[in-house]
N, C-alpha and C positions, 0 to 999 in steps of 0.2 A: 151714806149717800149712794143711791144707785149711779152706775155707769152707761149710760146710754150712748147709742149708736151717731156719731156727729156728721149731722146733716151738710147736705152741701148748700142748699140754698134751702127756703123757707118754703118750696113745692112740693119738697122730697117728705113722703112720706111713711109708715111705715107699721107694721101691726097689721090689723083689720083692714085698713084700707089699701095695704099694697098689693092685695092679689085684687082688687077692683083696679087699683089704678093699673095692673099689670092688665087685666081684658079689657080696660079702657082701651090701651095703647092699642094691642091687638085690634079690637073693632076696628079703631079709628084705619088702621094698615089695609085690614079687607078692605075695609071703607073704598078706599084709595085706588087698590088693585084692582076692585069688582068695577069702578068706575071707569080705569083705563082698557081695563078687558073690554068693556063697553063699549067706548070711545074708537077704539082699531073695530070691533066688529063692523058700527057703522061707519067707518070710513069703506071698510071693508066691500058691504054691501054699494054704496055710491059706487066703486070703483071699480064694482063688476058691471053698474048699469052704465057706465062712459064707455066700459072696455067693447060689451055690448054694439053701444051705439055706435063705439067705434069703427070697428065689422060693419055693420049694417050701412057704414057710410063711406066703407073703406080705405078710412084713413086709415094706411099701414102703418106709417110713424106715430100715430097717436095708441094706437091699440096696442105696439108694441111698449111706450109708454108708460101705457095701464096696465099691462099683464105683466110688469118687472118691478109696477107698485103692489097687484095682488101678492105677489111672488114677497114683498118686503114685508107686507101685515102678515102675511099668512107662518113667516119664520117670526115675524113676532107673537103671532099667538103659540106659536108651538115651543119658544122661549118662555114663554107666560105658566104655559101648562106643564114645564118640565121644572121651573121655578116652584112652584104652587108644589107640586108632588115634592120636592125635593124638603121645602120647608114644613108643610102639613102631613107630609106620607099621605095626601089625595091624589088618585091615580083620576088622570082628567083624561 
């Protein structure tokens, strides 16, 4: 009788189908990241057109507000881009 590999649960796969389920997982992860990259850019954008209209209406307390929330997306994407390099070796 062959010895085979003991599974942990009845999902877990193996053979031919574990390098699909391994770039499943992957997709699914981009999936995820590409989304949230997303997600800060356009906050991103909104929160240059407030910081904008902030100035132009000069409310100093609100623009300082907004440009210390630019100031927060913009080290999250530069957290995003240094993540992304570090696990892909893609230089963003």
């Amino acid at each position: 009788m062959k010895k085979g590999k003991l599974k942990i649960s009845p999902f877990d796969v193996d053979g031919p189908f574990l390098k699909a389920k391994e770039r499943l997982l992957d997709f699914g992860e981009s999936m995820t990241f590409s989304s949230m990259v997303q997600a800060t850019i356009e906050e991103m954008r909104k929160c240059e057109e407030e910081y904008e209209l902030a100035i132009f209406m000069d409310d100093l307390e609100l623009a300082a507000k907004k440009k210390r929330q630019l100031e927060t997306l913009n080290r999250s994407l530069v957290f995003a881009a240094n993540l992304l390099e570090e696990e892909s070796g893609i230089s963003a």
